[in-house]
Each structure stands twice: as structure tokens, then as C-alpha cells.
PDB file of N, CA, C and O in Angstrom:
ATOM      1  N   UNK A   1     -41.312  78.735 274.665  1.00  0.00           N
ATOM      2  CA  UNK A   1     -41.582  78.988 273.255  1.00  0.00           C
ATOM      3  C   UNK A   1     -40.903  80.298 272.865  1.00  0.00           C
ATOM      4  O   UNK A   1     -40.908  81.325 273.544  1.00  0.00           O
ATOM      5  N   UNK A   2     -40.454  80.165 271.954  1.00  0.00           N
ATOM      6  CA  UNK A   2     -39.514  81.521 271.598  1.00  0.00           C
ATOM      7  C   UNK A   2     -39.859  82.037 270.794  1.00  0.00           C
ATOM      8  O   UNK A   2     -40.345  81.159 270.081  1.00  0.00           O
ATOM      9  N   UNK A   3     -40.038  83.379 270.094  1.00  0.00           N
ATOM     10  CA  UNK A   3     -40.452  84.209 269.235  1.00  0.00           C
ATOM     11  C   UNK A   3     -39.856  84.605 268.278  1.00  0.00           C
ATOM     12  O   UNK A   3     -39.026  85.512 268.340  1.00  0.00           O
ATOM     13  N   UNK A   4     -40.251  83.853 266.980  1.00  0.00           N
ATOM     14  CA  UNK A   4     -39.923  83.504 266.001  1.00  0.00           C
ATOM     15  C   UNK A   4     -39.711  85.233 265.089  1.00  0.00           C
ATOM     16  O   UNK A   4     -40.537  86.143 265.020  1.00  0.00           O
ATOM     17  N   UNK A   5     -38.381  85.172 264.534  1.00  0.00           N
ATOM     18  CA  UNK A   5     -38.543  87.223 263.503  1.00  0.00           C
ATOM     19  C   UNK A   5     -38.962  86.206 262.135  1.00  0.00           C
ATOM     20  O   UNK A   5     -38.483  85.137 261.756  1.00  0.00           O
ATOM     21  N   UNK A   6     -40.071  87.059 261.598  1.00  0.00           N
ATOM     22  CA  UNK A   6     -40.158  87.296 260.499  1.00  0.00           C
ATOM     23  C   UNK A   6     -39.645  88.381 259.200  1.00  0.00           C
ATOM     24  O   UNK A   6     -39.829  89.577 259.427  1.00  0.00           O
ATOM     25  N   UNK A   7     -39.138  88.079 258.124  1.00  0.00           N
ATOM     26  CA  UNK A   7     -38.646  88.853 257.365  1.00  0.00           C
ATOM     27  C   UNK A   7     -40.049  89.771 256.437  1.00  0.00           C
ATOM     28  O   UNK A   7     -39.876  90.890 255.955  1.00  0.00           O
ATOM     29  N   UNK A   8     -41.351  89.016 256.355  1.00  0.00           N
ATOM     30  CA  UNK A   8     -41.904  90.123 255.592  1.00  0.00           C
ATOM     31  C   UNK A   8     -43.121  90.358 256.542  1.00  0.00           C
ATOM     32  O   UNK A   8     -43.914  91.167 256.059  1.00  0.00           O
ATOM     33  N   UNK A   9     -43.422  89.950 257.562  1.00  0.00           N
ATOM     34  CA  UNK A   9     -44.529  90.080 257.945  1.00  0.00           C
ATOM     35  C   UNK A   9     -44.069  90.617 259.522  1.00  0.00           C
ATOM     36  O   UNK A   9     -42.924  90.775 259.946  1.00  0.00           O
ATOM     37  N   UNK A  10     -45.587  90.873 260.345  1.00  0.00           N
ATOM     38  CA  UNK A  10     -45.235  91.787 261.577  1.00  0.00           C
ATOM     39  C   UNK A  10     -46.513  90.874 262.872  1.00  0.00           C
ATOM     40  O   UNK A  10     -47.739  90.837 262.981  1.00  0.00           O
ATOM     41  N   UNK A  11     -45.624  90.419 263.445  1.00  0.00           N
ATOM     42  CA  UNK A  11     -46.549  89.837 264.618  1.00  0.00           C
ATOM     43  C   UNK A  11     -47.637  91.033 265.177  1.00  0.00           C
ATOM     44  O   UNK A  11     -47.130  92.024 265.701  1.00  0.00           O
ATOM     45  N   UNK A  12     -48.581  90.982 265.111  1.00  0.00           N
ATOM     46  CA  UNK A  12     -49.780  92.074 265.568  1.00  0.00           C
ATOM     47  C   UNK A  12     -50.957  91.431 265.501  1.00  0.00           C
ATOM     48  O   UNK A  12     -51.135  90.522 264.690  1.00  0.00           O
ATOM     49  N   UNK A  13     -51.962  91.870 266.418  1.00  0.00           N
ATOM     50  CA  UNK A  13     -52.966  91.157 266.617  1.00  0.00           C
ATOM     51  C   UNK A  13     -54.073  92.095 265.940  1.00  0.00           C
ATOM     52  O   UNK A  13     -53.737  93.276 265.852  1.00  0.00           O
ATOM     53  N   UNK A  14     -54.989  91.853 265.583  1.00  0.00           N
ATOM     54  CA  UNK A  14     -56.160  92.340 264.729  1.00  0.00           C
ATOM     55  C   UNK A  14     -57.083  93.261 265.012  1.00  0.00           C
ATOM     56  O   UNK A  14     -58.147  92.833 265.459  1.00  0.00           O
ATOM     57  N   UNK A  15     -56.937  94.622 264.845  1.00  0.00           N
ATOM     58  CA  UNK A  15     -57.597  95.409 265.933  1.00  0.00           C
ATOM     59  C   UNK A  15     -59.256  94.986 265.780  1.00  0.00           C
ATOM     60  O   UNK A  15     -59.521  93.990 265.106  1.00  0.00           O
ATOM     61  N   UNK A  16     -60.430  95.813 266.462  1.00  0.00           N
ATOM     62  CA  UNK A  16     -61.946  95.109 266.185  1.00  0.00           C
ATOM     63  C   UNK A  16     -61.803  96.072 265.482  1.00  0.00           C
ATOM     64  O   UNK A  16     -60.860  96.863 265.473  1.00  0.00           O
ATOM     65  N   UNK A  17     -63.017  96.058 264.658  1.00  0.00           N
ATOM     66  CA  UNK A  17     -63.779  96.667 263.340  1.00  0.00           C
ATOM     67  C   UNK A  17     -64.327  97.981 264.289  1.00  0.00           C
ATOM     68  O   UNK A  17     -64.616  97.940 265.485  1.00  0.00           O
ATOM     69  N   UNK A  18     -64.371  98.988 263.502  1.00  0.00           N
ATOM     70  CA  UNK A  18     -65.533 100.374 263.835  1.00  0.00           C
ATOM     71  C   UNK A  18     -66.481  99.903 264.221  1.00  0.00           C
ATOM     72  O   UNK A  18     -66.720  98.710 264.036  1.00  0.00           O
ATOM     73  N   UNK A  19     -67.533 100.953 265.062  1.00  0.00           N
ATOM     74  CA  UNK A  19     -68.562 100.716 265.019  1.00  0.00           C
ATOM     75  C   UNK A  19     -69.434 101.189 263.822  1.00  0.00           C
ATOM     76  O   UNK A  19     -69.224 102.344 263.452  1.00  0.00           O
ATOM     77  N   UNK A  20     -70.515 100.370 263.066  1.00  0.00           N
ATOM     78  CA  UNK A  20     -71.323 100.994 262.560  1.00  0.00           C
ATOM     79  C   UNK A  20     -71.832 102.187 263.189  1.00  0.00           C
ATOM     80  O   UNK A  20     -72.311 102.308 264.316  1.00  0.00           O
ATOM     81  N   UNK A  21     -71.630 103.170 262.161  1.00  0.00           N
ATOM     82  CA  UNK A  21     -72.246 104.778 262.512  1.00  0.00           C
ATOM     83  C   UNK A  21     -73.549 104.616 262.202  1.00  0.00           C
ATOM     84  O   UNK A  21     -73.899 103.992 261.201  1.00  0.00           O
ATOM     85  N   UNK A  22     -74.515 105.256 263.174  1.00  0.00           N
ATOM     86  CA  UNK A  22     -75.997 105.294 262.680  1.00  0.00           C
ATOM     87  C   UNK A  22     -76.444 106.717 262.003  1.00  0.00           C
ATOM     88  O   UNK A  22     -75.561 107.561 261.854  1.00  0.00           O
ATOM     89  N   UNK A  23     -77.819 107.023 261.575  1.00  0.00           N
ATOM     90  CA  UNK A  23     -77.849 107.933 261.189  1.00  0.00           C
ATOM     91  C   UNK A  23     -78.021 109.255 262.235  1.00  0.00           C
ATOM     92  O   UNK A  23     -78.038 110.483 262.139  1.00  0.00           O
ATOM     93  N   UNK A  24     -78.131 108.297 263.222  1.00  0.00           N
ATOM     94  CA  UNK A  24     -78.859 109.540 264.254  1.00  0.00           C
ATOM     95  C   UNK A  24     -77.457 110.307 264.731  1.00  0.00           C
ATOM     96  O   UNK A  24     -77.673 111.430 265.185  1.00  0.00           O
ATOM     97  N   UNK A  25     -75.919 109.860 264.706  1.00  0.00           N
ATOM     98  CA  UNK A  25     -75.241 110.572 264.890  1.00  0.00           C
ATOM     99  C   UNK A  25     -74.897 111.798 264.080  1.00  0.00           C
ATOM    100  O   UNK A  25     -74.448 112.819 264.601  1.00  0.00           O
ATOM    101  N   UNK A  26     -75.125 111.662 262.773  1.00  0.00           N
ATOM    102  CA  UNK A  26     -75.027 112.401 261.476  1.00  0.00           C
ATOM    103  C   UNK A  26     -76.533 114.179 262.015  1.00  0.00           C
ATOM    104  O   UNK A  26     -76.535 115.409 262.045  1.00  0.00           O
ATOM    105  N   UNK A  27     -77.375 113.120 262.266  1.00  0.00           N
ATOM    106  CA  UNK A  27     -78.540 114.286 262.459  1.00  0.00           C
ATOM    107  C   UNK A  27     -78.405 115.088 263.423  1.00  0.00           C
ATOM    108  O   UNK A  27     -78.434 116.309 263.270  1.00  0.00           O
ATOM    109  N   UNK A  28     -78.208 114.397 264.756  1.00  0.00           N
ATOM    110  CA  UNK A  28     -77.283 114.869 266.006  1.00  0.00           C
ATOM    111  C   UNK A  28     -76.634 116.024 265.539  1.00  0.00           C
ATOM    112  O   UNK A  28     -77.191 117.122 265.563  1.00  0.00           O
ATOM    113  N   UNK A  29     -75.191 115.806 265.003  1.00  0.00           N
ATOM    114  CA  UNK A  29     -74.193 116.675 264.374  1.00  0.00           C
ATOM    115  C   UNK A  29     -75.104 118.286 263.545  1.00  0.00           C
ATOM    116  O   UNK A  29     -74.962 119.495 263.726  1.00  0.00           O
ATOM    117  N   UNK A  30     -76.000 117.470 262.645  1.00  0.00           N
ATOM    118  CA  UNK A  30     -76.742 118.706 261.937  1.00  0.00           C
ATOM    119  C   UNK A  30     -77.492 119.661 263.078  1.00  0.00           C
ATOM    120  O   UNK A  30     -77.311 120.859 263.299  1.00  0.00           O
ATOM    121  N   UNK A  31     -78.485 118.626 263.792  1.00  0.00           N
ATOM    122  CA  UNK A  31     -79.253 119.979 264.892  1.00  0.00           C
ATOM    123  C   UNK A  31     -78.411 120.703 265.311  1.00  0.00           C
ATOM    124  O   UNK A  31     -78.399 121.878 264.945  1.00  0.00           O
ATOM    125  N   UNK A  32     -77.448 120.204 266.217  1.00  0.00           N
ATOM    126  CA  UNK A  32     -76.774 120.948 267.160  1.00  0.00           C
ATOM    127  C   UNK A  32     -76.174 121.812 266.511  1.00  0.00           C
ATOM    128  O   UNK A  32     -75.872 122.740 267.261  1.00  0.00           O
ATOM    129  N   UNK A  33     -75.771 122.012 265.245  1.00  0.00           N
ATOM    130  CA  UNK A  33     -75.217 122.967 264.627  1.00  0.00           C
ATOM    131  C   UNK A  33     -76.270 124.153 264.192  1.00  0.00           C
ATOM    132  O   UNK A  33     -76.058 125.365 264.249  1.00  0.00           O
ATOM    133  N   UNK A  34     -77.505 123.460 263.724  1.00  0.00           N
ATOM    134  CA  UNK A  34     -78.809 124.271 263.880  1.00  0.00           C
ATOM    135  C   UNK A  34     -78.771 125.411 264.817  1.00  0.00           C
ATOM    136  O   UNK A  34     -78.739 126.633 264.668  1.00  0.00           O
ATOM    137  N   UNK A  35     -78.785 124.526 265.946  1.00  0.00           N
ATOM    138  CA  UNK A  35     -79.340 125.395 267.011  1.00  0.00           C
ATOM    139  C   UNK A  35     -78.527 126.048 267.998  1.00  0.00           C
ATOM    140  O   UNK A  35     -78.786 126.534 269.099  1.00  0.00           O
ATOM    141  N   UNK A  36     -77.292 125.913 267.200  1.00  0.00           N
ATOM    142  CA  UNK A  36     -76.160 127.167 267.878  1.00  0.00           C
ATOM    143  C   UNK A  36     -76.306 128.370 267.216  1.00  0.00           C
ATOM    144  O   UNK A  36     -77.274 128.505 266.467  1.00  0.00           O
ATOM    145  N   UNK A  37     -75.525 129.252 267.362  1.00  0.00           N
ATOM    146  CA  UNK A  37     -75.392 130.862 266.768  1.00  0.00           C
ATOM    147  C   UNK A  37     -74.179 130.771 266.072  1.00  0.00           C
ATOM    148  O   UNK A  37     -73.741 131.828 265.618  1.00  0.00           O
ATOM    149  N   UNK A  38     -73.441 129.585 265.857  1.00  0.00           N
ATOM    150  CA  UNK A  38     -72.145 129.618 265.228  1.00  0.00           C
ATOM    151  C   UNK A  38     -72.433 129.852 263.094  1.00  0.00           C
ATOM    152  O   UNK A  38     -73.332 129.517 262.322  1.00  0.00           O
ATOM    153  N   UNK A  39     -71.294 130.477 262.964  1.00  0.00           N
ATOM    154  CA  UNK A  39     -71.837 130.605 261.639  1.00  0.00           C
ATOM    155  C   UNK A  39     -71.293 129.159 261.076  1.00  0.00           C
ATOM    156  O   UNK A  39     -71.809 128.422 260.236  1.00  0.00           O
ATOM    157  N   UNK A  40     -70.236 129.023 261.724  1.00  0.00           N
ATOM    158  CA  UNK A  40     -69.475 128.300 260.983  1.00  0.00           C
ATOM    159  C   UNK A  40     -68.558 127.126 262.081  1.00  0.00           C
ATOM    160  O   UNK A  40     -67.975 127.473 263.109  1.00  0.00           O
ATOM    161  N   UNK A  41     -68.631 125.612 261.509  1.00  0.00           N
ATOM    162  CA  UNK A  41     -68.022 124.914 262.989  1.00  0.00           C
ATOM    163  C   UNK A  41     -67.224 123.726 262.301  1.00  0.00           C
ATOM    164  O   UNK A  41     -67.663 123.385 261.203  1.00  0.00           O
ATOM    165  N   UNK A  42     -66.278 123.148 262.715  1.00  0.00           N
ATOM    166  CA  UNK A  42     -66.014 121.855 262.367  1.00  0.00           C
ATOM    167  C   UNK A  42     -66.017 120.651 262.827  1.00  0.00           C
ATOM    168  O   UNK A  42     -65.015 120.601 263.540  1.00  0.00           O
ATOM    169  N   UNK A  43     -66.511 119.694 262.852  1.00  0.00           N
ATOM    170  CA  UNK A  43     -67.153 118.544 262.719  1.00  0.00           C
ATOM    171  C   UNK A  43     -66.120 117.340 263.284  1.00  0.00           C
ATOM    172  O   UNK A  43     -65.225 116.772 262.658  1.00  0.00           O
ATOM    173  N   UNK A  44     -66.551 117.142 264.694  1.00  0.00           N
ATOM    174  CA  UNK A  44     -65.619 116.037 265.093  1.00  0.00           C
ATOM    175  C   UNK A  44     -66.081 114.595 265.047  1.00  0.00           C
ATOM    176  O   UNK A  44     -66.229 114.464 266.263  1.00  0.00           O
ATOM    177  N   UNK A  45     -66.398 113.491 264.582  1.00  0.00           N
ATOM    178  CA  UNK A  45     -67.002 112.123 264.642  1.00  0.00           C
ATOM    179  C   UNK A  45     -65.905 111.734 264.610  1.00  0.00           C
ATOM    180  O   UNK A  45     -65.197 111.916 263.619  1.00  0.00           O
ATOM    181  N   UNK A  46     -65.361 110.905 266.025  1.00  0.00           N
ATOM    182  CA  UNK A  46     -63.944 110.015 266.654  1.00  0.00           C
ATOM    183  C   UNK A  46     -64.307 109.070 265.113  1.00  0.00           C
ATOM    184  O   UNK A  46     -65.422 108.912 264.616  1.00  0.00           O
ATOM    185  N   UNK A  47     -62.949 108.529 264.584  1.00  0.00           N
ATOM    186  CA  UNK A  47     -62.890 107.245 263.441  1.00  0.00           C
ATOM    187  C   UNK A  47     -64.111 107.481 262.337  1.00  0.00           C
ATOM    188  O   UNK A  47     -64.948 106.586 262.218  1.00  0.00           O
ATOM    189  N   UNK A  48     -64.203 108.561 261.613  1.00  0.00           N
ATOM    190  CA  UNK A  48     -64.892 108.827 260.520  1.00  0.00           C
ATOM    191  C   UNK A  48     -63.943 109.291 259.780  1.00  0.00           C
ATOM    192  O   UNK A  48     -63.113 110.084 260.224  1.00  0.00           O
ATOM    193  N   UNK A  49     -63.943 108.743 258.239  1.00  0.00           N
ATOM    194  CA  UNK A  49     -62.927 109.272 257.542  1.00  0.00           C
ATOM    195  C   UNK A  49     -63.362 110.299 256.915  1.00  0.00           C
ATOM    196  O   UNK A  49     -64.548 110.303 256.586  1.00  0.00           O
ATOM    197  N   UNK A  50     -62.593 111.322 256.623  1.00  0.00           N
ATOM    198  CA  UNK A  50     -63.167 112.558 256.728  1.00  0.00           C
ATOM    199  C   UNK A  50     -63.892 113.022 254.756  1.00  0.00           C
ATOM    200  O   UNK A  50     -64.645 113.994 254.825  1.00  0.00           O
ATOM    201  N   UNK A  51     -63.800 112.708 253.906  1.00  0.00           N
ATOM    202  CA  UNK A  51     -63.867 112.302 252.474  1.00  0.00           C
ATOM    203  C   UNK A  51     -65.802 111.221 252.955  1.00  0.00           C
ATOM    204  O   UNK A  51     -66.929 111.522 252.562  1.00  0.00           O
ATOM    205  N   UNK A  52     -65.493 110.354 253.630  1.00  0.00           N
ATOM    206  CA  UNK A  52     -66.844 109.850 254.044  1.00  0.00           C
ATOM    207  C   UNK A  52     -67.334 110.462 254.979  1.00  0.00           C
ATOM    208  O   UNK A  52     -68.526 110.154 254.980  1.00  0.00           O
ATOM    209  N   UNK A  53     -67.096 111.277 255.930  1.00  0.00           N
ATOM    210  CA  UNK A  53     -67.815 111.910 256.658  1.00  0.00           C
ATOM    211  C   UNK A  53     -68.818 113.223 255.977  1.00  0.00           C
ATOM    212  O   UNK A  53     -69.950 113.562 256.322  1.00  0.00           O
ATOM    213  N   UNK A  54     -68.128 113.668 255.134  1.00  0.00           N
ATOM    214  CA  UNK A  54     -68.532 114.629 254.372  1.00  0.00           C
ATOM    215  C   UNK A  54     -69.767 114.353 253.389  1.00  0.00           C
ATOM    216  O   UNK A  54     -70.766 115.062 253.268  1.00  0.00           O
ATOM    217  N   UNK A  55     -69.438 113.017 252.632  1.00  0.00           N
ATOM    218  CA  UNK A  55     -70.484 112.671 252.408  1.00  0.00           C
ATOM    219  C   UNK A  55     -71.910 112.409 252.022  1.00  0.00           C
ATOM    220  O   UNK A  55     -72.723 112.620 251.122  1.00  0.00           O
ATOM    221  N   UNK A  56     -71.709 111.579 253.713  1.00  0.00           N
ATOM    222  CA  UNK A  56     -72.797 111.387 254.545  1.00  0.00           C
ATOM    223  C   UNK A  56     -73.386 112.730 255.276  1.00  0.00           C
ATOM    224  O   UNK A  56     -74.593 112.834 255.498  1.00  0.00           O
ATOM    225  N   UNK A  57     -72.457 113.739 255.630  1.00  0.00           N
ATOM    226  CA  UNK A  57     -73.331 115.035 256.117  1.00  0.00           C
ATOM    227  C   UNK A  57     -74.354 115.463 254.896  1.00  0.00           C
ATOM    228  O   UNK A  57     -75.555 115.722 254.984  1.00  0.00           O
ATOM    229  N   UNK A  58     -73.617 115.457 253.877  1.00  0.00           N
ATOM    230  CA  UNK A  58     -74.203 115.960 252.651  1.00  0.00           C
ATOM    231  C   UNK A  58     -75.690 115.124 252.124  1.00  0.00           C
ATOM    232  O   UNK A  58     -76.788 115.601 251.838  1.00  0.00           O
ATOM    233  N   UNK A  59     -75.224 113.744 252.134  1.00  0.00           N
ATOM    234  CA  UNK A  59     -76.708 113.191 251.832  1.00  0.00           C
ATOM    235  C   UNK A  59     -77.804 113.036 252.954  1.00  0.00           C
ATOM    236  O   UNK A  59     -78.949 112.747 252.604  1.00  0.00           O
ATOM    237  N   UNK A  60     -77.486 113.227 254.382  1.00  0.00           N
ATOM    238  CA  UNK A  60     -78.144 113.619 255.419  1.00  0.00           C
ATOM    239  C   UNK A  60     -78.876 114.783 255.500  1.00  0.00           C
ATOM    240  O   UNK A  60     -79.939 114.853 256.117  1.00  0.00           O
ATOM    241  N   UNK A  61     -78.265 115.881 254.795  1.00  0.00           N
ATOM    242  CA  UNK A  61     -79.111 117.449 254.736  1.00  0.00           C
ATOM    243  C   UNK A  61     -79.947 117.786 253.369  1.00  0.00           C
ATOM    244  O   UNK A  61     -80.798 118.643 253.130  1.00  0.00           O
ATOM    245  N   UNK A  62     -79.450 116.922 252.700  1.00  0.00           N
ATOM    246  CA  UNK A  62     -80.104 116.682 251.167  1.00  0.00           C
ATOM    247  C   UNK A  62     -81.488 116.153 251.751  1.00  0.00           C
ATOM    248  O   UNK A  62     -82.513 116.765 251.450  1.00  0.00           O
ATOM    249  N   UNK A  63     -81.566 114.673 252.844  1.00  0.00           N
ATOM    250  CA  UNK A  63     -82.746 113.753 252.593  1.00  0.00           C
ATOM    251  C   UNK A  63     -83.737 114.734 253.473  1.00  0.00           C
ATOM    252  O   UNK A  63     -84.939 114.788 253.212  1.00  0.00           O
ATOM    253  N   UNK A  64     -83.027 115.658 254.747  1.00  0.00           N
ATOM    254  CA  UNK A  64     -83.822 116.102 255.555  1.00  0.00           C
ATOM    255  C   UNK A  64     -83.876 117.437 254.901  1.00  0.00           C
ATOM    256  O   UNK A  64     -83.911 118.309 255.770  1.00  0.00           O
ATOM    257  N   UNK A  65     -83.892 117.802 254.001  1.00  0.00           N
ATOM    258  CA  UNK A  65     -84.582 118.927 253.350  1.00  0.00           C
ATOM    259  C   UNK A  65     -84.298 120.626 253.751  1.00  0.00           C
ATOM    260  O   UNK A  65     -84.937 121.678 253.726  1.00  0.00           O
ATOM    261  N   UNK A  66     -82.642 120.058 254.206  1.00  0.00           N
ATOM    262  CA  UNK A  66     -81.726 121.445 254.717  1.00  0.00           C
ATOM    263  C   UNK A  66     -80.760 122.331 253.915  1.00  0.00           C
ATOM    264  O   UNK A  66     -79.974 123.197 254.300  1.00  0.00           O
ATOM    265  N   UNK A  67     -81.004 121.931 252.864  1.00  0.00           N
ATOM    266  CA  UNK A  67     -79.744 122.526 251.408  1.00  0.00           C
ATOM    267  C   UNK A  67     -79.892 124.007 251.536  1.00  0.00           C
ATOM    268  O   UNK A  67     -79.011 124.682 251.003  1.00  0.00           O
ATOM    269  N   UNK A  68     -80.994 124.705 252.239  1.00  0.00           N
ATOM    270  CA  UNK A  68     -80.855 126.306 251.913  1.00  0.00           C
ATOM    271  C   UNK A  68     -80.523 126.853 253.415  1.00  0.00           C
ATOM    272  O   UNK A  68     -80.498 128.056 253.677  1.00  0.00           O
ATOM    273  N   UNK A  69     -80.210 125.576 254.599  1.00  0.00           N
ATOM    274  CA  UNK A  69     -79.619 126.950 255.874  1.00  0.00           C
ATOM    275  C   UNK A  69     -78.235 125.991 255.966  1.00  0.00           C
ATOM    276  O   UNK A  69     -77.459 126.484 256.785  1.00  0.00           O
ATOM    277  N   UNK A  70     -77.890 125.176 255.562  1.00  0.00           N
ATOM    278  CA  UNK A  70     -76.573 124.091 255.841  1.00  0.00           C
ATOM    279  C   UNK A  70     -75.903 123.761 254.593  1.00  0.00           C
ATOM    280  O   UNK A  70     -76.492 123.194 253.673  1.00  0.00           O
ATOM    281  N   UNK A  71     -74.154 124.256 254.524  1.00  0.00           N
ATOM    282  CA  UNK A  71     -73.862 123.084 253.721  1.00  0.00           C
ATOM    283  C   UNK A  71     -72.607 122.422 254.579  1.00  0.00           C
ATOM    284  O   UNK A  71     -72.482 122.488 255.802  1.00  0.00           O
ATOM    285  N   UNK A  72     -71.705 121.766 253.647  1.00  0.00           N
ATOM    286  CA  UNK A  72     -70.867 120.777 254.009  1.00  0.00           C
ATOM    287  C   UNK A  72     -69.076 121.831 253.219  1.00  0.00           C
ATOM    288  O   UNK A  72     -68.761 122.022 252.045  1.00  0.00           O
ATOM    289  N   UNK A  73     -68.456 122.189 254.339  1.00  0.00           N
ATOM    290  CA  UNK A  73     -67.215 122.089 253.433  1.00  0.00           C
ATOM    291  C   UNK A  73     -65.998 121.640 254.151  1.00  0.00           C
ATOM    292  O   UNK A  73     -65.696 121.687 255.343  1.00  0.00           O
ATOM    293  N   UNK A  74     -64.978 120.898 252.417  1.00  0.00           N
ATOM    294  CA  UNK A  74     -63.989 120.428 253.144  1.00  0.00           C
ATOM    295  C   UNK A  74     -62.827 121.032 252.977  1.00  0.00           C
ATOM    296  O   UNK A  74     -62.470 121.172 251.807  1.00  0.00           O
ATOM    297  N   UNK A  75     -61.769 121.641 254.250  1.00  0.00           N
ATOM    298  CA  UNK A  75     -60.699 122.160 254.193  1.00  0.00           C
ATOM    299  C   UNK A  75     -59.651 121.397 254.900  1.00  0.00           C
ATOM    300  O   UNK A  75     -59.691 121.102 256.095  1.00  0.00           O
ATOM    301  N   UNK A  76     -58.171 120.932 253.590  1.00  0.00           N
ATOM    302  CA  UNK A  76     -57.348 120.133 254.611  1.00  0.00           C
ATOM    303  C   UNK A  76     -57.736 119.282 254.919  1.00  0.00           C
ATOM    304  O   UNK A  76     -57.186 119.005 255.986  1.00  0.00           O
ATOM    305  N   UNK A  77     -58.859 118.112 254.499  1.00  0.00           N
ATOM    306  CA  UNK A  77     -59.089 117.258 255.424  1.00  0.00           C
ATOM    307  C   UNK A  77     -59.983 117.287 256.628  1.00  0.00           C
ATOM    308  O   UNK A  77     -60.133 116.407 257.476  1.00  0.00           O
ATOM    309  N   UNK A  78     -60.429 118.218 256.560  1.00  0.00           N
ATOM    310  CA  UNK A  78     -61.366 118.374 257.819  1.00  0.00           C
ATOM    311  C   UNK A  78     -62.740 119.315 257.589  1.00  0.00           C
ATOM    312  O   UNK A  78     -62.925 120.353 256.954  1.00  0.00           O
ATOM    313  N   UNK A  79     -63.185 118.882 258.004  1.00  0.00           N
ATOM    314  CA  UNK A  79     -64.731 119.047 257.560  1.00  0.00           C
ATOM    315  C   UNK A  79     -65.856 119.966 258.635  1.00  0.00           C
ATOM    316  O   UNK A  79     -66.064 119.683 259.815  1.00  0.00           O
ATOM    317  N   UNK A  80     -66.348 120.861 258.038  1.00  0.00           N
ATOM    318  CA  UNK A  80     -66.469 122.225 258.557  1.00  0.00           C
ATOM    319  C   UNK A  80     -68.284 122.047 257.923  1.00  0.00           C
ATOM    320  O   UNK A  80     -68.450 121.632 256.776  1.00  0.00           O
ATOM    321  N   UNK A  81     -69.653 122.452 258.914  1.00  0.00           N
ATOM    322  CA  UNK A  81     -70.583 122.799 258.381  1.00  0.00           C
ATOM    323  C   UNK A  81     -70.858 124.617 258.540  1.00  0.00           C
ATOM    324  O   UNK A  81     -70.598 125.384 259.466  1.00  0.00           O
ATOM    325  N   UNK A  82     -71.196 124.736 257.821  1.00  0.00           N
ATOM    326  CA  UNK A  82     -71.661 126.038 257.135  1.00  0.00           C
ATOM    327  C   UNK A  82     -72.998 126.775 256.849  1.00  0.00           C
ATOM    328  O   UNK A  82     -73.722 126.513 255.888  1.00  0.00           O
ATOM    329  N   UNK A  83     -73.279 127.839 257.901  1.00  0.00           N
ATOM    330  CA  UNK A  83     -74.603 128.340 258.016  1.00  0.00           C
ATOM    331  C   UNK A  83     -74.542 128.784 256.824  1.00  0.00           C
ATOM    332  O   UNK A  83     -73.436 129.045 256.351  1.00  0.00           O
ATOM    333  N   UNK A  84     -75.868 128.993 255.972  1.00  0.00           N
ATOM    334  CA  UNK A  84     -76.218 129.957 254.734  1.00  0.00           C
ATOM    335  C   UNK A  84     -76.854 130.882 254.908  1.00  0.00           C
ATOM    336  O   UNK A  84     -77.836 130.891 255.650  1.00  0.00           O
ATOM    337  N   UNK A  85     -76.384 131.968 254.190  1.00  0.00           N
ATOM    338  CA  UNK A  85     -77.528 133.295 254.614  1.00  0.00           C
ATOM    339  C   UNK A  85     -78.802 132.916 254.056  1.00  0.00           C
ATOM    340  O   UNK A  85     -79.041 132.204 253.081  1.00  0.00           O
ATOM    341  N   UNK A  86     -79.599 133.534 254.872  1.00  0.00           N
ATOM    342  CA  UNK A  86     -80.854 133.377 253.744  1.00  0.00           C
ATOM    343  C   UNK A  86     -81.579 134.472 253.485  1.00  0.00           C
ATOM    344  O   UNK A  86     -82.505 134.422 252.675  1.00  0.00           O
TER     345      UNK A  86
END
């Protein structure tokens, strides 16, 4: 069987879908940032787009009632949480 060229299309096979992210990775991300001494850190979640990663940090610290020691910022594309003085 010989392998046919196509002019508009590209033989490739279908990668799988993401995994659904749960919330507990999002909260994860928040403690541990809690409970370091860092003032300031940026935020690695492998295949999160970073516009949705941001987010979701944001409505994660909103629901858990963290808006006055955490926020969310984005630089470049990349997404940085942020101790607040208090």
C-alpha cells in the first residue's frame, strides 16, 4: 500500500484530549504558595493555557476567601501568584 501526498491536508493521527484539571490542583498550587516565604512565584500547571490558568487561580482564591494575602498576575504570558502585604 503506498502513501498517498495530499495537497491540502496532513496525514497525522489525533493526539488524546487533556486531562480534566480538578480543583484540587488549583488549591494545591494556592497552599503551597501559602506556606512558603516566597513573596512572589510563578505558576507551573504542564498543558494549562495560561489566560485560563489565571482565571481559574483567580476564581479559586475568590471562592476560598483569599483576596487579601493572594493575588493572580499575568506577565508575558506567564502567570505569577503574589503575596499581599497586610
Amino acid at each position: 500500500m503506498s502513501k498517498k501526498e495530499f495537497k491540502w491536508i496532513v496525514r497525522e493521527e489525533l493526539p488524546s484530549p487533556l486531562m480534566f484539571r480538578r480543583r484540587k490542583e488549583y488549591d494545591e498550587c494556592i497552599e503551597e504558595f501559602l506556606n512558603s516565604d516566597l513573596e512572589s512565584a510563578r505558576v507551573n500547571i504542564p498543558g494549562a493555557k495560561p489566560r485560563s490558568l489565571a482565571r481559574l487561580l483567580v476564581r479559586r482564591i475568590e471562592q476560598k476567601g483569599l483576596k487579601d494575602k493572594v493575588t493572580v498576575s499575568v506577565r508575558k504570558e506567564r502567570i505569577y501568584l503574589v503575596r499581599l502585604k497586610s
